[in-house]
Structure formats: structure tokens, C-alpha cells
C-alpha positions as CSV (number, residue, x, y, z in Angstrom):
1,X,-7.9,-13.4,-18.1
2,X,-10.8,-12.7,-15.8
3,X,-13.2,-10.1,-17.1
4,X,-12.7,-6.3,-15.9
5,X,-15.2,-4.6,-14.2
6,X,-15.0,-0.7,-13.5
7,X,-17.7,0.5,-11.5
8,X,-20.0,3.1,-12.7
9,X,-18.8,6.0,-10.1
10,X,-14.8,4.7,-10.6
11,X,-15.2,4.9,-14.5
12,X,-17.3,8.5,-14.4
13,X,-14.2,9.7,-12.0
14,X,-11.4,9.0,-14.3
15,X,-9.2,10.9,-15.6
16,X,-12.1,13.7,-14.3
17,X,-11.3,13.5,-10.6
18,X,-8.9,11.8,-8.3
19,X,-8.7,8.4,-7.7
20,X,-7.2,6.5,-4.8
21,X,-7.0,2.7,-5.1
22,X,-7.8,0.3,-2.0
23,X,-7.1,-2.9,-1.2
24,X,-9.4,-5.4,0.3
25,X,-7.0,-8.0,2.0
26,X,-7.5,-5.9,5.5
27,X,-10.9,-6.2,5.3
28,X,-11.2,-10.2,4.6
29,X,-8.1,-11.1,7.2
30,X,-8.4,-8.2,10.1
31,X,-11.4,-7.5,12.1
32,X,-14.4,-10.0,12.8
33,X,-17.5,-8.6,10.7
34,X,-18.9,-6.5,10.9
35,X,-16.1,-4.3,12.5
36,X,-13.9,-5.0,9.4
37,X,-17.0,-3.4,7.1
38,X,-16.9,-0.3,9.5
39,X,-13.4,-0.1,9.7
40,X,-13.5,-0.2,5.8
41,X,-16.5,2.4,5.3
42,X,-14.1,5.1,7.7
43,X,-10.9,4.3,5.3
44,X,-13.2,4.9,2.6
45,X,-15.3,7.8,4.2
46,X,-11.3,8.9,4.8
47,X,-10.4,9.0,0.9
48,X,-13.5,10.9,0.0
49,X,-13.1,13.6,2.7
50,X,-9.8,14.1,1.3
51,X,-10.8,14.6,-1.9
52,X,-10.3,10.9,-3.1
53,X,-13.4,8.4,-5.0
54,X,-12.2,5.7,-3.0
55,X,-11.4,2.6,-5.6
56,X,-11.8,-0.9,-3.3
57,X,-10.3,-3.5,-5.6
58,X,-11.5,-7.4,-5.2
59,X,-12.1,-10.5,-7.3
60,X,-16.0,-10.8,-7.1
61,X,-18.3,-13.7,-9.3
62,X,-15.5,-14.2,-11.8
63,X,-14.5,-11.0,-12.4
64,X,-11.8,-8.5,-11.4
65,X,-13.4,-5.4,-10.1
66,X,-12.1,-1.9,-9.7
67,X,-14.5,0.1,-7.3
68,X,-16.9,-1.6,-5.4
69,X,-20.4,-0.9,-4.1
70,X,-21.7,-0.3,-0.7
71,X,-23.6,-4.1,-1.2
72,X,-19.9,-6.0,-2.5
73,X,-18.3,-4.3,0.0
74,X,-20.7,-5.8,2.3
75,X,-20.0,-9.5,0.5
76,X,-16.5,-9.1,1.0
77,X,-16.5,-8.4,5.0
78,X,-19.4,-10.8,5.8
79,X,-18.5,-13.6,3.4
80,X,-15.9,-16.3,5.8
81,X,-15.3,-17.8,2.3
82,X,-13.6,-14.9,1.1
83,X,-9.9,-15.6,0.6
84,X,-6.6,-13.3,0.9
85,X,-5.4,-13.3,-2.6
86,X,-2.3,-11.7,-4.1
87,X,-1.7,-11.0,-7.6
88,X,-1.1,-14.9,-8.5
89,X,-4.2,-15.7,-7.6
90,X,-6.6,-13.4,-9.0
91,X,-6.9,-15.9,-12.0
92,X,-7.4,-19.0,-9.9
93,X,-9.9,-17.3,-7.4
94,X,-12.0,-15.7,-10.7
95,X,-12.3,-19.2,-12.3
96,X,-13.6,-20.8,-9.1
97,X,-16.4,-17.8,-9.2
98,X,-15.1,-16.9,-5.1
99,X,-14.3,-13.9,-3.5
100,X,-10.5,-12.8,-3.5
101,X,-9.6,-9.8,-1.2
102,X,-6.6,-8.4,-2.9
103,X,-3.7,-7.7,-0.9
104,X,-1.3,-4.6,-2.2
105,X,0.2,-6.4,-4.9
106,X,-3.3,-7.6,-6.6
107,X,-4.5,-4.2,-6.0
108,X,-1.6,-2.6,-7.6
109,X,-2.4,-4.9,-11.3
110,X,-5.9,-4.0,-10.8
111,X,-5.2,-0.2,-10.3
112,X,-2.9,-0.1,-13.2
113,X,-5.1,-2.0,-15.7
114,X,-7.9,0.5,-14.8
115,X,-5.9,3.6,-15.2
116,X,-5.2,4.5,-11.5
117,X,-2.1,6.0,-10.4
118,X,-2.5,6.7,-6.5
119,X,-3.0,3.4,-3.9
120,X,-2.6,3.9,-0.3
121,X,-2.0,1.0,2.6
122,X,-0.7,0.7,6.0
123,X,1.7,-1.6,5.8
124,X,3.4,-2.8,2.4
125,X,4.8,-6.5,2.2
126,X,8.4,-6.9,1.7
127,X,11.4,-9.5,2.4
128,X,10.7,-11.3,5.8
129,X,13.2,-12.0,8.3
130,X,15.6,-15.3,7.6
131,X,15.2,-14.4,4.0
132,X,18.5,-15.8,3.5
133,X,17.3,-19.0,3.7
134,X,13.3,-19.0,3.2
135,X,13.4,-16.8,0.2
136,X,10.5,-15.3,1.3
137,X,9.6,-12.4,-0.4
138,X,6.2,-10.8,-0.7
139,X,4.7,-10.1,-4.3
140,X,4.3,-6.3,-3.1
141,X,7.7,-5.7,-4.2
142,X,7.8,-7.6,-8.0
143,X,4.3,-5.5,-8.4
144,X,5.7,-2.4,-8.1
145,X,8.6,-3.2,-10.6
146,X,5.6,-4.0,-12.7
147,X,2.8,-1.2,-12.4
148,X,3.4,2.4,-12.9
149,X,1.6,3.3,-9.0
150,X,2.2,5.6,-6.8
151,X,2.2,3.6,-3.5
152,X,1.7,5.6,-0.1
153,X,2.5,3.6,3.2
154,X,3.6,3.8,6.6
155,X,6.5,1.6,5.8
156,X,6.9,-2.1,5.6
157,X,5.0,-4.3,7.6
158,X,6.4,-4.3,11.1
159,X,7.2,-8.5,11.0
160,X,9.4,-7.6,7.8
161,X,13.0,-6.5,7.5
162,X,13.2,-2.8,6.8
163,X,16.6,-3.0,5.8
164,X,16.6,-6.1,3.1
165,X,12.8,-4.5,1.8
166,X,15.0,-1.3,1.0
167,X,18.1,-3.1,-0.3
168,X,15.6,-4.9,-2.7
169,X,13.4,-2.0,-3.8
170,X,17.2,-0.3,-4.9
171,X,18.2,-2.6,-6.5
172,X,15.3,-3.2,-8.4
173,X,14.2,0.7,-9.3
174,X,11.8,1.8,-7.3
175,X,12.3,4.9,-5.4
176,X,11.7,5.4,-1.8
177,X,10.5,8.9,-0.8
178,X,9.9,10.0,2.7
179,X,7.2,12.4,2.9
180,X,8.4,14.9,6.2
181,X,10.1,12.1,7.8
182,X,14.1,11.1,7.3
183,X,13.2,7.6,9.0
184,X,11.6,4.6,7.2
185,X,8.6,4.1,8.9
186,X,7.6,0.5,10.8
187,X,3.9,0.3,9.9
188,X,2.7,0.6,13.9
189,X,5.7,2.3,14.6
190,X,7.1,5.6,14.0
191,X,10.2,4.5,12.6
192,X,12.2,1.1,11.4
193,X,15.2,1.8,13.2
194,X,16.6,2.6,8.8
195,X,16.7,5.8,7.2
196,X,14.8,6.7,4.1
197,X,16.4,6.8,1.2
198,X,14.9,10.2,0.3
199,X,12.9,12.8,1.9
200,X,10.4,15.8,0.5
201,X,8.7,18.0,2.7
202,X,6.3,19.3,-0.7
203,X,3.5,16.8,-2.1
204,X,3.6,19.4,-4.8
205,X,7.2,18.4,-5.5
206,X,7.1,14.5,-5.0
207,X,3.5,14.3,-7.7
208,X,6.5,16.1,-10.0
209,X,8.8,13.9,-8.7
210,X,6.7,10.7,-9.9
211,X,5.7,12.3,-13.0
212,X,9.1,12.9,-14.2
213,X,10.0,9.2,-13.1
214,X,7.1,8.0,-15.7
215,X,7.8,10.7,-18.5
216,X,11.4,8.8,-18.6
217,X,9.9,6.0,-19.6
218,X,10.3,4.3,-16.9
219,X,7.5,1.1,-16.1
220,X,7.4,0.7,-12.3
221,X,6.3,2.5,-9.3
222,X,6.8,4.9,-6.7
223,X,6.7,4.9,-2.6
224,X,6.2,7.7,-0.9
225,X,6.5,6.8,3.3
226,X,4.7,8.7,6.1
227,X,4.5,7.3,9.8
228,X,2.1,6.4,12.1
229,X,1.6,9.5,14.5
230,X,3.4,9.3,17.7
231,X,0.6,9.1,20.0
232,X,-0.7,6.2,18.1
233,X,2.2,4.1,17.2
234,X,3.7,1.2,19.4
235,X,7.3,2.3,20.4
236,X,10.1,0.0,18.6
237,X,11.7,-1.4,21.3
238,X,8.6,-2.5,22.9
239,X,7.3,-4.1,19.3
240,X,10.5,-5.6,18.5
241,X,10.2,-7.5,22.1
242,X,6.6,-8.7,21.0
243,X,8.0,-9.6,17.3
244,X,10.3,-11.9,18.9
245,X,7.2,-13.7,21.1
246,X,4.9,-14.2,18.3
247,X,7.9,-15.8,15.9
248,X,8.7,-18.0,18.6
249,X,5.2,-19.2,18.5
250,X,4.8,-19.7,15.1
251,X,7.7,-22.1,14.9
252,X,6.2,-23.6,18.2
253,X,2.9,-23.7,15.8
254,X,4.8,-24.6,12.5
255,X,3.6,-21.7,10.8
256,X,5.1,-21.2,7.1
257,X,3.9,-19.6,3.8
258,X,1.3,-17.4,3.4
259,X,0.2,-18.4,6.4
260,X,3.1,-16.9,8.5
261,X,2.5,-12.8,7.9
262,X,-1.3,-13.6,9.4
263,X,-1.0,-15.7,11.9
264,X,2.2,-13.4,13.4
265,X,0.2,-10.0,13.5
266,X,-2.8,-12.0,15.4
267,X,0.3,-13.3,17.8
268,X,1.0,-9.2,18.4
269,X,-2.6,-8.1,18.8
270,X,-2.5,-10.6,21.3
271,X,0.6,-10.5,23.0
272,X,0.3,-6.8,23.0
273,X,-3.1,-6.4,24.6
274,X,-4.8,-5.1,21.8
275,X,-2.1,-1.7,21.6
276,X,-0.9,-3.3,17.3
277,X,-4.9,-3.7,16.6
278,X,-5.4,0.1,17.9
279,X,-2.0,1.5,15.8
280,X,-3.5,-0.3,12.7
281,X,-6.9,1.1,12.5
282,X,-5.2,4.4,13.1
283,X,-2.5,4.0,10.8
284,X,-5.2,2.8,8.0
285,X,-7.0,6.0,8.7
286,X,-3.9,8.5,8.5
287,X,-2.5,7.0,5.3
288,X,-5.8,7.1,3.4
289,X,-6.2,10.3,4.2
290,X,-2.5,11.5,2.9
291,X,-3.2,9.1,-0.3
292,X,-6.1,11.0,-1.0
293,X,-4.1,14.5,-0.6
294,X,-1.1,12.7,-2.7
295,X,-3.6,11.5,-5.3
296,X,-5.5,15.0,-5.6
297,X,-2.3,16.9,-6.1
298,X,-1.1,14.3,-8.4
299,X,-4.1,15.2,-10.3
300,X,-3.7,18.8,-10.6
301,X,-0.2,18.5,-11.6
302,X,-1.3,16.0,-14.4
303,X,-4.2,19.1,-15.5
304,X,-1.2,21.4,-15.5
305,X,1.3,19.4,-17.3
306,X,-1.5,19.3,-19.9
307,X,-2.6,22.8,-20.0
308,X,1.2,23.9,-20.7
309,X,1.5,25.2,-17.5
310,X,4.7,24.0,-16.2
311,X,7.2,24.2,-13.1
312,X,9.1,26.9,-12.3
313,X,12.9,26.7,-13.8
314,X,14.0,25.8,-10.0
315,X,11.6,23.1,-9.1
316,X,11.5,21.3,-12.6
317,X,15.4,21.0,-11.4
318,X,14.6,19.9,-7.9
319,X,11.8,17.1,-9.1
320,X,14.8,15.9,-11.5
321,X,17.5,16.2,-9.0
322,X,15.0,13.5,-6.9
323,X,14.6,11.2,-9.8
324,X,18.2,11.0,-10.4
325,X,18.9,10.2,-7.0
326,X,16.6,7.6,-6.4
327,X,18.0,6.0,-9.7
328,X,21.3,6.4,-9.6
329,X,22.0,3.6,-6.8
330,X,20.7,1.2,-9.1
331,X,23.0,2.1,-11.7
């Protein structure tokens, strides 16, 4: 296993302050440098308004690192060797001493081996379209039956199936929570066009709603969804229209793999004039900044639970009404 490295300001933070976990995929496979290192240094600047030390998790020199500093942040946007790495490939990248920008589901592992609860993306991965006979799945979804973190998105990635990505996250556990919104949102888009399994209009009540999830004993994670604003987002009919444009030219392009999820959301930046690009830097911005809200009340409710300070008789129900609920499906 590749050595773990917390940094300094990560490691003096925990269990002491919030924490919100990053990945670093965005910043190796989205903008050209150095727009991808100011886009990342906003996200960041985002986390740490809200309250947040922003963790950036990457494979750097061998070694898994939790937190990164203002110069490895630098290494990771500058360097064209850097390489989008999941979860199965943080041990392959770390013995060939490169640079491996983590995408949710390596982020997730390194989050949970360090002791962080709270990681916040855009767009998670889930099951693609023509599942049924690609059986392609992303690794986001097998991490967060894994890792015991809170995950707070704006929905699946809008090149995904909504609908299949919820079916599997039922089936396997993992509850769905829709943070003052009854739709699942599409990443760039308000909504999916599917409903969320779940919705809380109290952070206060979801952090209890997670914690009670854990305190069963239970081993995986948590989402907790919240769209793109309307202003910003790309209306659905209009980025279903492009979706169906840039999968055409894939498979004019031959496309597969891992290869597929990139190449289609450069196909929508370009077939949509630059109107995806300018719903993803916004959506990176607003879900950062509600991870960092999720992750500081998170925090407090972890203080209170261990001061003795508990719920009122009404809300403990509430929180265990939710867990129920997004368990009993499954069942």
C-alpha cells in the first residue's frame, strides 16, 4: 500500500475543525492551466469561507496525500503527465512515482482512511447509458458502499442515467437525501427529469440523519443532492438534445472506457458554445460552498453527541424516521 501522507494544516484540523474533502480529477481533466489552478484555488477559497479546511486529495511522488499545498496543488494543474485516476489505480500510479488526480471514488478511500467524513463534487459518477449491455458502471458508486462519507453533489453526472444510478444506490444501501429540492439533480441542470428519494429542508437534521446511519453500524455512505441554481444551469431539454450529439460522435470517434465520460463532456462544452463549461465552474462553486456548511454542522452535531447534549425527543424520531426510510427499500 502507498504511504499516507496527511498534511500539516489537514492533520492539526482534525477532529478540531471541519474538514471538507476534494477531489483532484477536475483539476487534471477540465480547464487548460492555469485556469484549472484558479478554478481550483476559488473551490478551495469556497470551502474555507464556509467554514471548511479544504482537504485536496491526490497521488503525489509515491504517496497518497490527504491535503495538499499551495506548490502540489500547483504540480497537479501544470503537470500534462498527471493522470485521472480512480480508486484502482492509486496503487499503480504510486508505484510509477506519477501524479494521479483522484476522481470521487479515490477521494472517497483517501478521505476515509484519513478520518474525514464530509467530500463535496459537482457531478458524481454513476451507471452510464446502455448499461444493459456495456456494464459500465463508475467506481463512485462501489466507493460509497465502501467508505463511511458524507457525499454532497448536484446529482449524477449529466451523460449518466439518473434513474439506473438511483436504482443501484437502493439497492446497494446508500441513501439519497435531497437537500430543499424533491428532484434529483442533473449536475448542469436543475433537475434529472427523477425524483429524490428523500428530501430535508434542515442540514441540522440530515448531519443527525448520517450520524444515526453510522451509529447503526452501518459501513457505507451518504448523499445528500442540491442543484445547480437556475440562472446557471443548462435547461434539460436543451442538454438532453446536446447529450444525444456528443454520443453520436463518440461512436463516430470510437470512444469506449474511461475514455468515454471525458471525451463526451468536451463534446457538450463544444456543441453547447461554452453554456456546460459555465454551469460547471458554477456548480463546483455552489456545492463546495454547501459541503462546507454540511461539514461544519456535521461537526457540531458530532461535539454535541459527545458532550451529552442530545436531540430533542421529536427530532431524534424524525432523523430515525429518515434512516429507516432510506433503508427500508433495500430490505
Amino acid at each position: 500500500m502507498p504511504r499516507l501522507t496527511i498534511s500539516p494544516e489537514v492533520a492539526d484540523a482534525l477532529g478540531r475543525r471541519p474538514i471538507l474533502a476534494l477531489e483532484t480529477s477536475v483539476i487534471a481533466g477540465g480547464l487548460p492551466y492555469p485556469a484549472n489552478l484558479e478554478s481550483a484555488q476559488a473551490v478551495d477559497g469556497a470551502a474555507r469561507d464556509g467554514g471548511a479546511v479544504p482537504a485536496r486529495i491526490a497521488v503525489l511522488d509515491g504517496t497518497l496525500h490527504v491535503g495538499l499545498t499551495d506548490e502540489q496543488l500547483q504540480r497537479v494543474a501544470e503537470d500534462p503527465t498527471a493522470v485521472k485516476a480512480s480508486v484502482r489505480d492509486i496503487g499503480r500510479v504510486a508505484a510509477g512515482g506519477g501524479i494521479g488526480a483522484l476522481t470521487v471514488s479515490g477521494a472517497v478511500h483517501g478521505a476515509r482512511l484519513a478520518g474525514i467524513e464530509v467530500l463535496a463534487v459537482a457531478g458524481i459518477g454513476g451507471v452510464h447509458r446502455g448499461a444493459a449491455t456495456s456494464f459500465d458502471v463508475s467506481a463512485d458508486l462501489p466507493a460509497f458502499v465502501r467508505n463511511r462519507v458524507a457525499v454532497v453533489c448536484a446529482g449524477v453526472k449529466s451523460i449518466l442515467d439518473a434513474g439506473l444510478t438511483l436504482e443501484w444506490l437502493e439497492t446497494h444501501s446508500v441513501p439519497v437525501v435531497g437537500y430543499r429540492c424533491d428532484e434529483f439533480p442533473g449536475y448542469v441542470s436543475v433537475s434529472s427529469g427523477r425524483p429524490n428519494p428523500h428530501r430535508l429542508d434542515d442540514l441540522g437534521l440530515i448531519a443527525r440523519s448520517v450520524l444515526a446511519h453510522w451509529d447503526s453500524g452501518v459501513e457505507g455512505g451518504f448523499l445528500v443532492t442540491h442543484p445547480i441554481a437556475a440562472e446557471h444551469g443548462v435547461p434539460f431539454d436543451v442538454l438532453e438534445a446536446r447529450i444525444a450529439e456528443a454520443e453520436v460522435a463518440a461512436q463516430e470517434a470510437r470512444v469506449t472506457g474511461p475514455d468515454i465520460t471525458p471525451f463526451l463532456l468536451k463534446e457538450l462544452a463544444r456543441n453547447s458554445g461554452g453554456q456546460t463549461s459555465a454551469a460547471n465552474r458554477e456548480v463546483l462553486l455552489s456545492t463546495t460552498r454547501l459541503g462546507a456548511e454540511f461539514a461544519v454542522r456535521l461537526f457540531e452535531e458530532r461535539l454535541a453527541a459527545a458532550d451529552g447534549v442530545g436531540v430533542e425527543a421529536a427530532e431524534a424520531a424524525e432523523a430515525a424516521e429518515v434512516f429507516a426510510g432510506a433503508r427500508g427499500a433495500a430490505s
